[in-house]
C-alpha positions in Angstrom: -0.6 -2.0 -1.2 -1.0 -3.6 2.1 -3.9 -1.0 3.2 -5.6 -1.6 0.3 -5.7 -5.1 0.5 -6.4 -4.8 4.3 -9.5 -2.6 3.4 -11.0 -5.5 0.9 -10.5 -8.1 3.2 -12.0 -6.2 5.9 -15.5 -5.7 3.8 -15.9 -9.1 2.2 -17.9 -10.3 5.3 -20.7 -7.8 4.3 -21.1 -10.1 1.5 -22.1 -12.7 3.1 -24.4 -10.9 5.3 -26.4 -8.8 2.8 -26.5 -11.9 0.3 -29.5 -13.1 2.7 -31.6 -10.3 2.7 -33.2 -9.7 -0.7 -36.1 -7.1 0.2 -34.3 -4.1 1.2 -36.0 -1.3 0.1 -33.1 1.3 -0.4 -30.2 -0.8 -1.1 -28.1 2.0 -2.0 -28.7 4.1 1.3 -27.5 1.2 3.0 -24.5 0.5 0.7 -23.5 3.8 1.5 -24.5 3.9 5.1 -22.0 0.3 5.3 -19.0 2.3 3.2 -19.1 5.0 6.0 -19.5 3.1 8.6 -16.8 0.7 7.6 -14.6 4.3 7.3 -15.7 5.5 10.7 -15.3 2.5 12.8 -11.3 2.2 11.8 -10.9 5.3 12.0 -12.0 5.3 15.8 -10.3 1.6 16.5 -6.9 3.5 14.8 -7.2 6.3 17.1 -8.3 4.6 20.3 -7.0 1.3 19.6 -4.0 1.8 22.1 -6.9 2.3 25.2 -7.9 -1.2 23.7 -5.1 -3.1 22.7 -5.2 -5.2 25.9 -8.8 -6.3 26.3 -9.2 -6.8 22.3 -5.7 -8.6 22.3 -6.7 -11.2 25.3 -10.8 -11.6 24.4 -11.0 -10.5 20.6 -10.9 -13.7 19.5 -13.0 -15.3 21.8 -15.7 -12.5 21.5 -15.3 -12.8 17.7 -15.7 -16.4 17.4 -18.7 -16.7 20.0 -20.9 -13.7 17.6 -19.9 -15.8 14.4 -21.4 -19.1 15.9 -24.6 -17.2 17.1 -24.9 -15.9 13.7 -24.5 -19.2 12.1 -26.6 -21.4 14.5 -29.4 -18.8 14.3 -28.7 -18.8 9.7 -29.2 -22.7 10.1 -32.0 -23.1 12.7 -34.3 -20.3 11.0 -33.2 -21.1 7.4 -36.6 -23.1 6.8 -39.3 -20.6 8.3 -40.7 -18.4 5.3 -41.4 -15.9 8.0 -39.8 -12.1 7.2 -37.8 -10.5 9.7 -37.4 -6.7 8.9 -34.2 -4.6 10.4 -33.4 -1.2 10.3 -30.8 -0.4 7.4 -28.8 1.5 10.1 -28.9 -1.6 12.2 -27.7 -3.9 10.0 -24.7 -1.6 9.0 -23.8 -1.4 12.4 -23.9 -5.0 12.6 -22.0 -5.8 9.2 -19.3 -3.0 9.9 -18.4 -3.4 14.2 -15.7 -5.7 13.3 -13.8 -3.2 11.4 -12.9 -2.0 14.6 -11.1 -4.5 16.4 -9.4 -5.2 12.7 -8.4 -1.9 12.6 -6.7 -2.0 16.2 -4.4 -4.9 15.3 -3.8 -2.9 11.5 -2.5 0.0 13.9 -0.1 -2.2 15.6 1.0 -3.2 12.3 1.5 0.5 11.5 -0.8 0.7 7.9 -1.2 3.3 6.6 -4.6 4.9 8.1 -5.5 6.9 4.9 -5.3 4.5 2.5 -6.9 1.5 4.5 -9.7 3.6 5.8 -10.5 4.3 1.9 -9.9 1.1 1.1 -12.4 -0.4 3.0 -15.2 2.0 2.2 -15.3 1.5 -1.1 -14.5 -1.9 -0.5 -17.7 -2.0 1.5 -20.1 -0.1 -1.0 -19.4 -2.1 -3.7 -19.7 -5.6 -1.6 -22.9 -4.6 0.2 -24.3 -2.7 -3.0 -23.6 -6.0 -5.1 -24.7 -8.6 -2.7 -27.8 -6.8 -2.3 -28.4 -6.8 -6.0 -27.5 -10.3 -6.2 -30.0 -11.0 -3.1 -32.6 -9.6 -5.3 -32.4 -11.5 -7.9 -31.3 -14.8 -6.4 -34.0 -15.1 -4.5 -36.2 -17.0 -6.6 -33.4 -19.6 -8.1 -31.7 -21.3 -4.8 -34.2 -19.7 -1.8 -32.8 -20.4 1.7 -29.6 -22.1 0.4 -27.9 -18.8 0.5 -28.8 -18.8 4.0 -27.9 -22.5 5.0 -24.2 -22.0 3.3 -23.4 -18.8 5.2 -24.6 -20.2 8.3 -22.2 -23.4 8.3 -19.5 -20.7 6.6 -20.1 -18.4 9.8 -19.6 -21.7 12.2 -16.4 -22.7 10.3 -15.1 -19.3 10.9 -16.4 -18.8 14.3 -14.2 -22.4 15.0 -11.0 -21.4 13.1 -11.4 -18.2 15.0 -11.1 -19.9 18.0 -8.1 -22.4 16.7 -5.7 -19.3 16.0 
């Protein structure tokens, strides 16, 4: 039960990553892209977490925090130019999934079961990206760049408590 847990928890940041863009062209491929990539990258932090454990363990946090911040102050300072910014679908699912490395590191520690969190937080991951997305789409038109401005300060509060723990 833990590991599945773990795995949702691990994908809800996609969320609020892939609520902000609502013109992707092939939400799907990069729903799926994000589920396997959320599978791979544990996998690897499981297996060479232990070559890790000592950097991750003294600047996780600190790296973790300072990419949340960036994220954020870049959401609020670019939240009112109606300029669009295009990214490669393979890109962003780096980007939404490289965390589920370090989690998966301090989950080995912990001694999860690999199976079940690795599974877990794919499908966790397909159906948070694949629904955001959706929901990007179609909330485009009602609250515009408030989506953006909310997970910006949300990404600065977390970037902060990151730091706190």
């Amino acid at each position: 039960m833990q590991g599945i847990l773990a795995g949702i928890i691990t994908s809800i940041d996609v969320i609020g990553l892939y609520v902000l863009i609502p013109n992707v062209r092939y939400r799907f491929f990069l729903s799926v892209w994000t589920a396997a990539l959320h599978m791979l990258f544990p996998l690897l932090g499981f297996e060479l977490g232990h070559f890790l454990v000592h950097f991750l363990l003294e600047w996780g946090q600190w790296i973790s925090s300072i990419l949340l911040f960036c994220m954020g102050l870049h959401l609020l300072l670019f939240s009112r130019k109606d300029e669009k910014v295009s990214i490669s679908p393979i890109l962003l699912a780096v980007t939404a999934s490289l965390d589920t490395f370090s989690v998966s590191v301090s989950f080995g520690m912990l001694h999860l079961e690999k199976t079940v969190f690795i599974i877990s937080a794919g499908v966790s991951a397909l159906i948070c990206s694949y629904g955001s997305l959706v929901i990007a789409r179609r909330s485009q038109v009602l609250l515009g760049n408030k989506f953006q401005i909310i997970t910006g300060i949300f990404f600065i509060i977390m970037s902060v408590l990151a730091i706190r723990q």
